[in-house]
VEXDREN-2710 file (C-alpha; in Angstrom, 1 decimal):
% VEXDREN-2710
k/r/px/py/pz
1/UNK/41.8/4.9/1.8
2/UNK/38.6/3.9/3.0
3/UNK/39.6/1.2/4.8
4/UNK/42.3/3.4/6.8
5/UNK/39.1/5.4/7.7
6/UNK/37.0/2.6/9.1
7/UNK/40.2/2.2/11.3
8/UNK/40.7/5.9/11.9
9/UNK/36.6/5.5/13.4
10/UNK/37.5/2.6/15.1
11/UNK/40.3/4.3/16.8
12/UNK/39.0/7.4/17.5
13/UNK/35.8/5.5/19.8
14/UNK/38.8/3.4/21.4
15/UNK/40.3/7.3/22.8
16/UNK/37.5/8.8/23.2
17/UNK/36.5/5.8/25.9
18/UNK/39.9/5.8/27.6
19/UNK/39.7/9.2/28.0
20/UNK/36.4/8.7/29.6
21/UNK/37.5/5.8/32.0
22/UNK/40.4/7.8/33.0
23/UNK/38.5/11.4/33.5
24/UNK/35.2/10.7/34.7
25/UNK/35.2/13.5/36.5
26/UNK/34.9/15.6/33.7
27/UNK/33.6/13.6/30.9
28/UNK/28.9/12.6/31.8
29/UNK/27.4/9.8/30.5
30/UNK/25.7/12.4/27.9
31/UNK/29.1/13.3/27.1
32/UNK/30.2/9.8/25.9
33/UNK/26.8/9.3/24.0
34/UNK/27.7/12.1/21.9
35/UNK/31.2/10.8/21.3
36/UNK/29.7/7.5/20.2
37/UNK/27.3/9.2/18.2
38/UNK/29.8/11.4/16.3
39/UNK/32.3/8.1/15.7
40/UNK/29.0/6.4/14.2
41/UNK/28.3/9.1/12.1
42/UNK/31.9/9.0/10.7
43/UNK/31.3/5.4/9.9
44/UNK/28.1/6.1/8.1
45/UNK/29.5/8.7/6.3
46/UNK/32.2/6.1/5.0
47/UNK/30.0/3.6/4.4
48/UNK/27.6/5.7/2.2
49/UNK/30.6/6.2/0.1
50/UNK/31.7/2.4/-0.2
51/UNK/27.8/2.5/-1.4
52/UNK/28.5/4.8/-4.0
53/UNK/31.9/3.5/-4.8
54/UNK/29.8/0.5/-5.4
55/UNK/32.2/-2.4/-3.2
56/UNK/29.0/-2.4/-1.2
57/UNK/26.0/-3.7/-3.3
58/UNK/22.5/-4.3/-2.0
59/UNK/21.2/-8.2/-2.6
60/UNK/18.5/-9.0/-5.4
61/UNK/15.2/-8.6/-3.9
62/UNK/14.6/-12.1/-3.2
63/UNK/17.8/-12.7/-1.6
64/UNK/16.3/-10.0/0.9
65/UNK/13.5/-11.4/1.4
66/UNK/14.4/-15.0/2.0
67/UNK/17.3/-13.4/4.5
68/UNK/14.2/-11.1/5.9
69/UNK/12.5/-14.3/6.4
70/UNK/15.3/-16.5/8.0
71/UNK/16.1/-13.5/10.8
72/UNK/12.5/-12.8/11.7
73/UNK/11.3/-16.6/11.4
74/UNK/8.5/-16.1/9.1
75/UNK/6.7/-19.2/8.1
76/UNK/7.0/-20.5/4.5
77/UNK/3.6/-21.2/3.9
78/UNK/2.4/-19.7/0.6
79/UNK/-0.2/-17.7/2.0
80/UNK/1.7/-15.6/3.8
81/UNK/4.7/-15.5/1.3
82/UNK/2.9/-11.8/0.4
83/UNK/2.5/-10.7/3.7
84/UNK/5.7/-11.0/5.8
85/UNK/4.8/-8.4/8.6
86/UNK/1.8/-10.7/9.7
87/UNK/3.9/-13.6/10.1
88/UNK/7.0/-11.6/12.0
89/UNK/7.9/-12.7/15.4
90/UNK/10.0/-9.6/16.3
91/UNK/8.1/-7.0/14.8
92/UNK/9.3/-4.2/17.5
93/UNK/12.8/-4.9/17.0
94/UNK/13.1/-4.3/13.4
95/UNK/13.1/-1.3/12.5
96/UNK/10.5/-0.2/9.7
97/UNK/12.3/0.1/6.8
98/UNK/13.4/-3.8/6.6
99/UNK/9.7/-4.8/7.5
100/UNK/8.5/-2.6/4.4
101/UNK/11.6/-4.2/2.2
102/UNK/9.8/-7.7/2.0
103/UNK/7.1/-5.9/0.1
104/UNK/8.9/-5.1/-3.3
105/UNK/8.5/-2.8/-5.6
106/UNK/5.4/-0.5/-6.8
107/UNK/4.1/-2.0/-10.3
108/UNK/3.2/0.4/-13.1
109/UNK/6.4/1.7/-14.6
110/UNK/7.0/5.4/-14.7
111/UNK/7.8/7.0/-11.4
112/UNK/5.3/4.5/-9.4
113/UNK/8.2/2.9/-6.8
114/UNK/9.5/6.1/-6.3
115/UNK/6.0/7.7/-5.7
116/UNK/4.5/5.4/-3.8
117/UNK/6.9/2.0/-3.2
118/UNK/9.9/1.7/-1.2
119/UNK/11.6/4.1/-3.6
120/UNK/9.9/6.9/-2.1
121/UNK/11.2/5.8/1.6
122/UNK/15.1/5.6/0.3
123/UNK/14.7/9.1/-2.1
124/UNK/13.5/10.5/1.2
125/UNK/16.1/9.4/3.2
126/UNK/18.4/10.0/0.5
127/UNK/17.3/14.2/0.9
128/UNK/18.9/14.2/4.2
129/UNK/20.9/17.2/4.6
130/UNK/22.1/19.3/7.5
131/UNK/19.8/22.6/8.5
132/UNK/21.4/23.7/11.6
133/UNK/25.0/23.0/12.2
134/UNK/26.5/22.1/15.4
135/UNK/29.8/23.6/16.6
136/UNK/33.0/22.2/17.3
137/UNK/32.2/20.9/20.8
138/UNK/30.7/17.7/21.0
139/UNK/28.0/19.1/23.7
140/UNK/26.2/20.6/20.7
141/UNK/23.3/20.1/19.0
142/UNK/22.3/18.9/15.2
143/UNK/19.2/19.5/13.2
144/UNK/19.2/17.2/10.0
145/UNK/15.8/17.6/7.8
146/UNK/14.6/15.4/4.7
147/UNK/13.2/17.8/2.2
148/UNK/11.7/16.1/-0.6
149/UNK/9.6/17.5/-3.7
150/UNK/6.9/14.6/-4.3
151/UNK/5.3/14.1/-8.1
152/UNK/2.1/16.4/-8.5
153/UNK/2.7/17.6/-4.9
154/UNK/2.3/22.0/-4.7
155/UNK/4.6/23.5/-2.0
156/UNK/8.4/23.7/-1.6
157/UNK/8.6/20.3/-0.7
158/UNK/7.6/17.8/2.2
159/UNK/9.7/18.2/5.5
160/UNK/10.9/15.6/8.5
161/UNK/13.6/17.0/10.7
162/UNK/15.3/15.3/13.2
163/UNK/17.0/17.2/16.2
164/UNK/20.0/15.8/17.9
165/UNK/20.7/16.3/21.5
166/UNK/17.9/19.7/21.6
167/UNK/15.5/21.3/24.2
168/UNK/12.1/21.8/24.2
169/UNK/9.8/23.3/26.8
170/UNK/6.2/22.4/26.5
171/UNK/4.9/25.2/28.8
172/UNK/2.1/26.3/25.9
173/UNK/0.6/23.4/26.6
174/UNK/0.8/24.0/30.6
175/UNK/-0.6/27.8/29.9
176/UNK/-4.0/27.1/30.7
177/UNK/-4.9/30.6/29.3
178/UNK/-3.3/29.7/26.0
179/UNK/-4.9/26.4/25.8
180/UNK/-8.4/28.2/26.4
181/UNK/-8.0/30.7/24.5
182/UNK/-7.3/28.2/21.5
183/UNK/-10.4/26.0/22.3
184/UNK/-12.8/28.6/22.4
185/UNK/-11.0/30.2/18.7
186/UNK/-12.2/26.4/18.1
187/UNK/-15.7/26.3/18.6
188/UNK/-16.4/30.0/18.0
189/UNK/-15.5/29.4/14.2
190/UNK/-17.4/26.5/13.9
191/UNK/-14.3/23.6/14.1
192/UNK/-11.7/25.4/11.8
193/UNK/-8.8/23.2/12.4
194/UNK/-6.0/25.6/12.3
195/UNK/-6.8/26.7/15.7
196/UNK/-6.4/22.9/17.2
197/UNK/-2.7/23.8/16.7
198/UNK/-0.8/26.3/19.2
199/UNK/1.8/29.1/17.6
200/UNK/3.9/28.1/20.0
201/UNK/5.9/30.7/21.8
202/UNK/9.7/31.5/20.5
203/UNK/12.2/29.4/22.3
204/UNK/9.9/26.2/22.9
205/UNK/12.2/24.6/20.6
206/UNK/15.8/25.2/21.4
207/UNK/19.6/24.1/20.4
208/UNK/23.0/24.9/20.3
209/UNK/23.2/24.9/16.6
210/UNK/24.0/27.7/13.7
211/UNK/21.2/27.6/11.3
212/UNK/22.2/27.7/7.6
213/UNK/20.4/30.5/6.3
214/UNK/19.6/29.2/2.6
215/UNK/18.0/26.2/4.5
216/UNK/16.3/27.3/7.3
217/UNK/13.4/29.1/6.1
218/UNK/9.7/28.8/6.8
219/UNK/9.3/27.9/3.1
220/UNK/10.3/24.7/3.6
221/UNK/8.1/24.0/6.8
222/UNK/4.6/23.6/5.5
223/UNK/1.7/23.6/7.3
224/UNK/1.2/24.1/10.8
225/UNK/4.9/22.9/11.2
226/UNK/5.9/26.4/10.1
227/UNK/4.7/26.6/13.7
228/UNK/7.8/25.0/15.0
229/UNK/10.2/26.8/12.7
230/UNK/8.8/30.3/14.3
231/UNK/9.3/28.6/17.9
232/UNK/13.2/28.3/17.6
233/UNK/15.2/29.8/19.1
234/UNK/19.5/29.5/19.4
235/UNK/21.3/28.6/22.9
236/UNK/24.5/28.4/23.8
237/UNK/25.8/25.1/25.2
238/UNK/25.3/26.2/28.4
239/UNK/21.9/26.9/28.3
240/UNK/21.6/23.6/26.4
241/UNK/22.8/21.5/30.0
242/UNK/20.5/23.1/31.6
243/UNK/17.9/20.1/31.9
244/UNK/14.8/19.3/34.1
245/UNK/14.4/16.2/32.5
246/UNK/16.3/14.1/29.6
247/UNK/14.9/11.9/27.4
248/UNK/16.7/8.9/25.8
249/UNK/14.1/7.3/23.8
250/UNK/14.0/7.9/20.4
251/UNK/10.2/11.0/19.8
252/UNK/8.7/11.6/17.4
253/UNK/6.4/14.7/17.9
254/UNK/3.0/14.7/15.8
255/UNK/0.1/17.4/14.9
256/UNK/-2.8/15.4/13.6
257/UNK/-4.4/16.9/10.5
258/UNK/-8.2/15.5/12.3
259/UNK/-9.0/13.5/15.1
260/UNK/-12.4/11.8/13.7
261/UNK/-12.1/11.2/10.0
262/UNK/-10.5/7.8/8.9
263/UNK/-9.2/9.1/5.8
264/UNK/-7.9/12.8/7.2
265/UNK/-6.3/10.2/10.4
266/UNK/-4.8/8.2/8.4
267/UNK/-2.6/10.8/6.5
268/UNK/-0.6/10.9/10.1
269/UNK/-0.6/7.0/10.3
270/UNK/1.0/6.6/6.8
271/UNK/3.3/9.4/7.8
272/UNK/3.9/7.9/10.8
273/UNK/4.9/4.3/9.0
274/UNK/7.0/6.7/6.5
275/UNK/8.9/8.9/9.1
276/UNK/9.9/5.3/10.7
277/UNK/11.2/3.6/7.7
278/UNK/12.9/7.6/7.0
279/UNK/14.6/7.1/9.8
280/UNK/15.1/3.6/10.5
281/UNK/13.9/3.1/13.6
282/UNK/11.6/0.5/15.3
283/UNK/8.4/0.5/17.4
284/UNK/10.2/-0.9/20.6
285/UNK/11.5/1.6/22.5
286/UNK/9.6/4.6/20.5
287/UNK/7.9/7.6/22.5
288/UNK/5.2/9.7/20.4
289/UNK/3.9/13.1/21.7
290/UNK/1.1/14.1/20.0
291/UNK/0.8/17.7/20.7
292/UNK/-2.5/18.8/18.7
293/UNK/-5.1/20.5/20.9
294/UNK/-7.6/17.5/20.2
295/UNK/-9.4/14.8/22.3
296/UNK/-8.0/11.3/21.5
297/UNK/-11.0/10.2/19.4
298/UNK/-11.8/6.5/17.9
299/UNK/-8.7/6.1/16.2
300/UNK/-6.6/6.5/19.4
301/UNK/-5.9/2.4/19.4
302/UNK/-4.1/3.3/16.4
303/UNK/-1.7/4.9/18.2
304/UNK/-2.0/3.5/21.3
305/UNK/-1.3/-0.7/19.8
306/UNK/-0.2/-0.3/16.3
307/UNK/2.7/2.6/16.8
308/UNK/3.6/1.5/20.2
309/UNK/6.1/-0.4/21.8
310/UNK/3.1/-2.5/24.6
311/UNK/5.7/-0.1/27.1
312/UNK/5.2/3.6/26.8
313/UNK/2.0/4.9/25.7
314/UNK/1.7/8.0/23.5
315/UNK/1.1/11.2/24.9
316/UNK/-2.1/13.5/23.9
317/UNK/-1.5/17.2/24.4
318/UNK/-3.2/17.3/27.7
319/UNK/-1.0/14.8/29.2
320/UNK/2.3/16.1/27.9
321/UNK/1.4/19.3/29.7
322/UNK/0.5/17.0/32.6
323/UNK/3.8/15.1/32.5
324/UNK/6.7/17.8/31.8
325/UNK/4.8/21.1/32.8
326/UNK/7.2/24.3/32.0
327/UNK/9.8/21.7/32.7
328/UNK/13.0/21.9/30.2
329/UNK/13.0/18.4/28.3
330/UNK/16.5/17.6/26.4
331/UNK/16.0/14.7/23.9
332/UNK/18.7/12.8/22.4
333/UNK/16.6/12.4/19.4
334/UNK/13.6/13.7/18.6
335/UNK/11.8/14.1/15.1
336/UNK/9.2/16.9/13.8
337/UNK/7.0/14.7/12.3
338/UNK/6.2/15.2/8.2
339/UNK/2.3/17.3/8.1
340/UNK/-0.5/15.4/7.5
341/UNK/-1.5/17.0/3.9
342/UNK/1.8/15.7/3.2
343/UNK/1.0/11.5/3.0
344/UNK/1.6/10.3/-0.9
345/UNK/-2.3/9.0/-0.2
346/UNK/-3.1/12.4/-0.3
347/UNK/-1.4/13.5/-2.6
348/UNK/-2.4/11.3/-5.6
349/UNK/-6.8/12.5/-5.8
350/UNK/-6.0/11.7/-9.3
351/UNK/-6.3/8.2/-10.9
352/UNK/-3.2/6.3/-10.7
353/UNK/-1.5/4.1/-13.1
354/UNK/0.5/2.4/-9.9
355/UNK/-0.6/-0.6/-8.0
356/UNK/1.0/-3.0/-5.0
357/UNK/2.4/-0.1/-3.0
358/UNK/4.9/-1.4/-0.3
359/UNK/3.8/1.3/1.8
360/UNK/0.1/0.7/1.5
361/UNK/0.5/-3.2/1.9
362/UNK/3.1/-3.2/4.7
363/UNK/0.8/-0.9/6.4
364/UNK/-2.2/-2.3/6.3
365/UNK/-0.4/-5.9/7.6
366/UNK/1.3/-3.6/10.3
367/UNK/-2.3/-2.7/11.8
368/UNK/-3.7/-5.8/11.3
369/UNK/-0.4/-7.5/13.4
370/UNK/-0.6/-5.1/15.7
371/UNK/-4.2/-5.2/16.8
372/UNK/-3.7/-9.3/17.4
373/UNK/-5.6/-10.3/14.2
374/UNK/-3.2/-12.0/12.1
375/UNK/-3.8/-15.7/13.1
376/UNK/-7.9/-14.1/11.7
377/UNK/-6.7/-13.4/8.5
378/UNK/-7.6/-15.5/5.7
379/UNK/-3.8/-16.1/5.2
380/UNK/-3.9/-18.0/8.8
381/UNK/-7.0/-19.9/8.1
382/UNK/-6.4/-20.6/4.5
383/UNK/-6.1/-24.5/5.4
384/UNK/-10.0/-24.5/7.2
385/UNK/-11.8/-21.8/4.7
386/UNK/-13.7/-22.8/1.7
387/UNK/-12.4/-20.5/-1.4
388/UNK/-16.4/-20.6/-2.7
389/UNK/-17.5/-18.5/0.2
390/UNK/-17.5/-15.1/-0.9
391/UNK/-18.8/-12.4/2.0
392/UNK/-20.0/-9.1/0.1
393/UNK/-20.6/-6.2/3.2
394/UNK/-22.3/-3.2/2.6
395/UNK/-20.6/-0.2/4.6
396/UNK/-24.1/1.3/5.4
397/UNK/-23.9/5.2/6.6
398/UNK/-27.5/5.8/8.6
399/UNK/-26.4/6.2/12.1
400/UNK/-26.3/9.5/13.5
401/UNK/-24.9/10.8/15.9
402/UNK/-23.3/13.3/18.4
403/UNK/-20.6/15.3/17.2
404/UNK/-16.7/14.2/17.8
405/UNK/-16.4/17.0/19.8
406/UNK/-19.0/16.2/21.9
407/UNK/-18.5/12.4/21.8
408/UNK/-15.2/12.2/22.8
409/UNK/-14.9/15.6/25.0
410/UNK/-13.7/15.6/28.7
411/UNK/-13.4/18.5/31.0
412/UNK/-11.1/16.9/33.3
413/UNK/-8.5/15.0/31.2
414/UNK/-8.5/16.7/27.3
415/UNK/-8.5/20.6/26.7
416/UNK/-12.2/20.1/25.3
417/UNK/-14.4/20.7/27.8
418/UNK/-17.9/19.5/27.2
419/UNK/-19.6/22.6/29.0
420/UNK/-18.7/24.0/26.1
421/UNK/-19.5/22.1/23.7
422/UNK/-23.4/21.5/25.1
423/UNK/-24.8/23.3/22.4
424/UNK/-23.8/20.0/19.5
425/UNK/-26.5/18.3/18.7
426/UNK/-26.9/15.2/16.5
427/UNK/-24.7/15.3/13.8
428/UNK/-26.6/14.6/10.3
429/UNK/-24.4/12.4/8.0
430/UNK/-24.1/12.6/4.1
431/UNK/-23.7/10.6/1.7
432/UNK/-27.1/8.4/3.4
433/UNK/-28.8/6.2/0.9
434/UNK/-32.5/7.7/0.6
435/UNK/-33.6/3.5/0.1
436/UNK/-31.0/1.9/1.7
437/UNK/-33.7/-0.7/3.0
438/UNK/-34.4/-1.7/-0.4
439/UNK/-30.6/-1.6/-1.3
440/UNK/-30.0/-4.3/1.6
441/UNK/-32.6/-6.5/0.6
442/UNK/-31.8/-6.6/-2.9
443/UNK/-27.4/-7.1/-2.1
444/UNK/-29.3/-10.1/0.3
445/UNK/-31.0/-11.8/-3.0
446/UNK/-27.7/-12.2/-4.0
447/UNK/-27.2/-15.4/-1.2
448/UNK/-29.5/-17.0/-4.1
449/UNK/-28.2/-16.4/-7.2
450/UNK/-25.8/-18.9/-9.2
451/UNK/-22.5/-17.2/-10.5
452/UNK/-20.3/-18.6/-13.8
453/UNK/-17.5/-18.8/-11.1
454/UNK/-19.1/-20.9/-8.4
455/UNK/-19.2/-18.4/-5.9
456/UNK/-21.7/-18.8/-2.9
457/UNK/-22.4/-15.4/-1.5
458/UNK/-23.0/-14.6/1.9
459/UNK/-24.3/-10.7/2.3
460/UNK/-23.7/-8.8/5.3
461/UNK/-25.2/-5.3/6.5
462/UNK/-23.0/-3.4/9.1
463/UNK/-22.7/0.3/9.9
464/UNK/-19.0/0.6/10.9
465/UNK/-19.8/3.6/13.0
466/UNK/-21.8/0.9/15.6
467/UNK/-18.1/-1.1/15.5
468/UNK/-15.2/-0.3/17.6
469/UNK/-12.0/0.0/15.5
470/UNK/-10.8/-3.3/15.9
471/UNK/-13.9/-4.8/15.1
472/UNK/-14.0/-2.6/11.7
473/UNK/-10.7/-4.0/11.1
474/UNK/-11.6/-7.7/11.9
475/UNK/-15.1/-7.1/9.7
476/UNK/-12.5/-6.3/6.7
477/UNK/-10.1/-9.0/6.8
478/UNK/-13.4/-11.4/6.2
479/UNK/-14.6/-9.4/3.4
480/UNK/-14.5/-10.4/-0.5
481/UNK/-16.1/-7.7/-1.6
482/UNK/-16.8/-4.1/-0.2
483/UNK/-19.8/-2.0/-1.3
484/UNK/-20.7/1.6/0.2
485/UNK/-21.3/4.9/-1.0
486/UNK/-18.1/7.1/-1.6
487/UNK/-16.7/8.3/2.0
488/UNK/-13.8/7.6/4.8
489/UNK/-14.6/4.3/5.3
490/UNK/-13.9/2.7/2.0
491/UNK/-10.2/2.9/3.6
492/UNK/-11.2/-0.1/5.0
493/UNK/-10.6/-2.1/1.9
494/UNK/-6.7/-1.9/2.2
495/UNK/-7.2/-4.9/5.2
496/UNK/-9.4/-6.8/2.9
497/UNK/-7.6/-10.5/1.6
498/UNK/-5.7/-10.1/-1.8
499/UNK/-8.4/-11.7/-4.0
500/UNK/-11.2/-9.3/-2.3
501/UNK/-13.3/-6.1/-4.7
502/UNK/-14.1/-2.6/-3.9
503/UNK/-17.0/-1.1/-5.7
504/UNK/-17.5/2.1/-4.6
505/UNK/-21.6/4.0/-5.3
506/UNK/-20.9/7.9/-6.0
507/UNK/-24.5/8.8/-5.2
508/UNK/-23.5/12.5/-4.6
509/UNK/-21.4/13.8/-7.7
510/UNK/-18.2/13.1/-5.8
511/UNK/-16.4/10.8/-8.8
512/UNK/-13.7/13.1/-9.7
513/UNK/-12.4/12.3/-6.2
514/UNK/-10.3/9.0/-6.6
515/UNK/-8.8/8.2/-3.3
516/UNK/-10.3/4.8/-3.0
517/UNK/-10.0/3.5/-6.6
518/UNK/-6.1/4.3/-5.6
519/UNK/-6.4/2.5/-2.3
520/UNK/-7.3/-0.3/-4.4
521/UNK/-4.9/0.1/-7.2
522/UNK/-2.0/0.4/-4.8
523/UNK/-3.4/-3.1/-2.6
524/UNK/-3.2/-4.7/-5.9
525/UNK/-7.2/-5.4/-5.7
526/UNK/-9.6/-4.8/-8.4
527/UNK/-12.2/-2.0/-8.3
528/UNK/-15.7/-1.4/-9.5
529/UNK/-17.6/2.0/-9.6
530/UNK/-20.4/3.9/-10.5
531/UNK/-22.8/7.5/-10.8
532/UNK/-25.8/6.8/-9.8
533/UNK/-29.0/8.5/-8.5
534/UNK/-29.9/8.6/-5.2
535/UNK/-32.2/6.8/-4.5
536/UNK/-30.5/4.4/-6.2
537/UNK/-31.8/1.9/-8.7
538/UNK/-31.5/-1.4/-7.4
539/UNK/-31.8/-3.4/-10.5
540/UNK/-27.9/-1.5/-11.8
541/UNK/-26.8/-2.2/-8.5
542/UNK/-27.2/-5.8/-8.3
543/UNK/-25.3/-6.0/-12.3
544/UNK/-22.7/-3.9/-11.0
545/UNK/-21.8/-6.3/-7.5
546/UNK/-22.4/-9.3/-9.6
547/UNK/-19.5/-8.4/-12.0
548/UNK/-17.3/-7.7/-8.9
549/UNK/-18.3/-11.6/-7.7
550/UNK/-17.3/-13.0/-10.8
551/UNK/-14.3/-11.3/-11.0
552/UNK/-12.9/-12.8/-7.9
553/UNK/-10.5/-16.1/-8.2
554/UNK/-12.0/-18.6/-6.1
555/UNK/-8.7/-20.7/-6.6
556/UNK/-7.8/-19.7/-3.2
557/UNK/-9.5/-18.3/0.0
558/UNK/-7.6/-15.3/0.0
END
C-alpha cells in the first residue's frame, strides 16, 4: 500500500509538469512550485509512516557519524573526532540538523537528551501540526507551527511557525511616526524593552488560509510574538497574487530579546541554531530579518558570519524598512522565529544533572567555524602545543563605559538617534572587584608555583569589553581555565578546549543563579565556584584556581 503511494506521488509530479509544459499560459512558475511542494509533502507524509511502520530505521549513532564524516570529508584525526562542525568542508550546504547529529546524545539520564540534546530538536519537530489550513487550490497558503511544552518551562508552550507561500508588509517599519513614537516610549521609560518591539498593525501578516480556531490563539504565542498573531489577518487568493516583490529564499524573521548582553543575545543565537535544525534547513541560501527596533550592537558578527550564507546579509529593522518600504513581500517560506525567553539555556537557572549537550557543543564549534578560527583551536594545533601549558585568564570587569544605546546609536542608518540619547553618560558596571589589582597579582604568582600534575601556568589579565567579538572568541579557545566574577561573559567558556575549567567568584549574592555552572555541565567541562566577600580574599582565591589546575588532564592539549 505504501509503495503504490510513493508511485501515486511520483505520478501525480509527472501530470502536474505535463500539464505545465502544455499550458503555460495558464499555469506561473509560482504555480509549479506549489505543485512540487504539495507532491513533496505527500512523500513526506508517506515516508513518516514507513518510519513509524518501522521498514525505515535510523543507523546506530556511529554509523551516522562515520557516514556524516565520509560526506562532509572530515579529517580522522582524534582531536577533532568530538568536534565535527570544525572540521566540515561544506558547512552551508548541510542543513543543521545533520551537523548537530555528530554530536550524540545529552549524558545524565532522565529527560537530559530530550531537554537539552538532539532529542529536544526531533520532539520539536515532531510537534508540527497544522494552525491555519489552506484551501483546495494549490495558490493557497499554509501555516504549520511547532508547539512544544519544555521541562520546568511556565507558559503554554514554546512556538516556531512556519508560513508557506504568505504576505507580509513591513510598512510599520517604514512609518517613521510609528518608529518614533516607539523610540522615544524607549528612552522615556528608561530602556524597558517591550517597547523595542512594534504592535504591528492588523494585516502586516497575511495568507489565504482558514485558521483552526482551537489552535490559533494568542495563548500559544508568547511573548512579543503574540505581536504577530494580533497582526494577521485572512486574504483571499486573489489578494494573496498581489505581490510587489517575492521572495524565494528560505526567512526566518527574528525579535532579539537584547542587543548588548551576551547572555540575553545568545538566547536568539541558540534559537536561531534550534529553529535551523527544527526545520532542516542550511545557512547557504538563508535570509534573516531581524525586525526589533534596536541598533545592531557588538554581537552583530554573530549574525552577520556565523548565521549567514558569505551572500546575503541579515537585515536590521531599519534596513528592511529601507529595502521593501510599504511594498507587499510574498515569501515562499518564511519562519516566526521561537522568543528569546524561550532558549533551553534559559530555561534551566536551576542546577542541572545533564552534561555534553549536542546543542551547546555544536554551537559553540558552529561560531568558532564560522568566525575562521578553527585551524586556532587547540584541536588544529594539537601536534605543535605542549599539553603542560595551562593559560588561566581572568575576565576582569573595570572598564566603563558609554551606554549601548549611546555606543552603538546612529541618526542616519538605525531608528536610535543619538540626539536623543545625549543625555547617557558613562555607564557604571557591577559586579567590579573592589581589589582587583591585588587579585591579578596574586592569579600572576601562580606562573611560579609547582602543581602535583605538572602544569606550567601562564596567567593572563584581559577585560573582554576592550576585545572585539572575535578576539573574545579567539582569547577562549586558548584558555584552560576561566576565572571572573559571576556575569554574561562567563558564556565565553562554551569555546574553551574540552579539558579547560570555569570557576566562577559570586562576589554579589548572585549564587542561586546557575546559568554558567550549566554552560559547563552541558560542554562537558568541570566547574569550580565560590561566595566570597568583596573585596575578596586572595589567599581562598589562589586554593580555589589551584584545585581547578590540578584537575585538568594534561594527557592532551585540549
Amino acid at each position: 500500500c505504501l509503495v503504490f503511494g510513493f508511485s501515486i506521488a511520483l505520478l501525480l509530479g509527472r501530470v502536474l509538469f505535463d500539464k505545465w509544459r502544455t499550458d503555460r499560459d495558464g499555469t506561473t512558475l509560482r504555480d509549479l512550485k506549489l505543485l512540487i511542494d504539495e507532491q513533496n509533502r505527500t512523500i513526506s507524509i508517506l515516508h513518516s509512516h514507513l518510519k513509524q511502520s518501522g521498514k525505515i530505521k535510523r543507523d546506530k549513532a556511529s554509523k551516522e557519524n562515520t557516514s556524516f564524516k565520509k560526506m562532509n570529508k572530515i579529517d580522522d584525526d582524534i582531536a577533532y573526532q568530538d568536534h565535527s562542525i570544525l572540521a566540515v568542508n561544506n558547512l552551508l550546504e548541510t542543513p543543521m540538523d545533520e551537523l548537530m547529529a555528530s554530536y550524540g546524545k545529552a549524558k545524565g539520564g532522565g529527560s537530559c537528551e530530550r531537554d537539552f540534546g538532539n532529542g529536544l530538536i526531533n520532539h520539536w519537530r515532531d510537534r508540527r501540526a497544522t494552525f491555519c489550513t489552506p484551501s483546495s487550490s494549490l495558490k493557497s497558503s499554509r501555516i504549520e507551527c511547532y508547539l512544544v511544552k519544555q521541562t520546568a518551562h511556565h507558559g503554554n508552550g514554546d512556538n516556531l511557525c512556519l508560513g508557506q507561500n504568505i504576505q507580509i508588509n513591513f510598512g510599520d517599519l517604514a512609518n517613521e511616526k510609528i518608529t518614533a513614537s516607539y523610540f522615544e516610549r524607549y528612552v522615556s521609560s528608561r530602556h524597558q524593552q517591550q517597547y523595542s518591539k512594534i504592535r504591528y498593525s492588523r494585516g502586516t501578516w497575511k495568507a489565504a488560509c482558514n485558521p483552526i480556531p482551537e489552535k490559533w490563539q494568542a495563548q500559544y504565542f508568547p511573548g512579543w510574538n503574540v505581536n504577530w498573531f494580533n497582526a494577521f489577518a485572512q486574504i483571499s487568493e486573489t489578494e494573496l497574487e498581489r505581490c510587489d516583490i517575492h521572495e524565494t529564499r528560505p526567512t526566518l524573521i527574528i525579535e532579539r530579546d537584547t542587543f548588548a548582553n551576551f547572555f540575553h543575545n545568545s538566547e536568539d543565537f541558540f534559537n536561531t541554531q534550534i529553529a535551523l535544525a527544527i526545520l532542516r534547513w542550511p545557512l547557504q541560501n538563508l535570509q534573516i530579518l531581524i525586525t526589533d527596533l534596536y541598533p545592531k550592537g557588538p554581537f552583530w558578527p554573530m549574525w552577520r558570519t556565523v548565521f549567514n550564507d558569505n551572500y546575503m546579509q541579515p537585515l536590521d529593522a531599519f534596513e528592511i524598512a529601507q529595502k521593501y518600504g510599504n511594498k507587499n513581500i510574498c515569501f515562499d517560506q518564511a519562519a516566526i522565529a521561537i522568543l528569546g525567553a524561550a532558549a533551553p539555556i534559559t530555561v534551566a537557572s536551576f542546577n542541572t544533572k545533564c552534561s555534553h549537550s549536542a546543542i551547546v557543543r555544536a554551537y559553540a564549534d558552529l561560531v568558532i567555524n564560522r568566525l575562521g578560527l578553527a585551524n586556532q583551536t587547540r584541536y588544529a594545533k594539537a601536534a605543535t602545543m605542549h599539553p603542560k601549558r595551562v593559560i588561566v585568564t581572568f575576565m576582569a570587569r573595570r572598564a566603563a563605559s558609554a551606554w549601548p544605546e549611546k555606543r552603538f546609536c546612529d541618526s542616519q542608518h538605525s531608528f536610535f538617534k543619538c540626539e536623543r540619547l545625549a543625555h547617557l553618560g558613562i555607564r557604571k558596571l557591577g559586579r567590579s572587584v573592589r581589589n582587583d589589582a591585588a587579585v591579578v597579582q596574586a592569579l600572576k604568582s601562580l606562573s611560579q608555583k609547582k602543581f602535583s600534575n605538572g602544569a606550567q601556568v601562564i596567567v593572563q589579565d584581559i577585560d573582554y569589553s576592550t576585545l572585539d567579538f572575535r578576539q573574545q572568541i579567539l582569547t577562549d579557545i586558548d584558555t584552560d581555565i576561566m576565572v571572573g566574577p559571576h556575569g554574561a561573559g562567563l558564556l565565553h567558556n562554551i569555546f574553551m578546549p574540552d579539558r579547560a575549567a570555569l570557576v566562577e567568584l559570586f562576589i554579589d549574592s548572585s549564587q542561586a543563579n546557575r546559568h554558567f555552572h550549566n554552560f559547563a555541565k552541558w560542554q562537558g567541562r568541570k566547574y569550580f565556584s565560590k561566595p566570597f566577600p568583596n573585596p575578596i580574599p586572595t589567599d581562598e582565591l589562589l586554593k580555589l584556581v589551584s584545585s581547578a589546575i590540578n584537575s585538568i588532564d594534561l594527557s592532551k592539549s585540549y
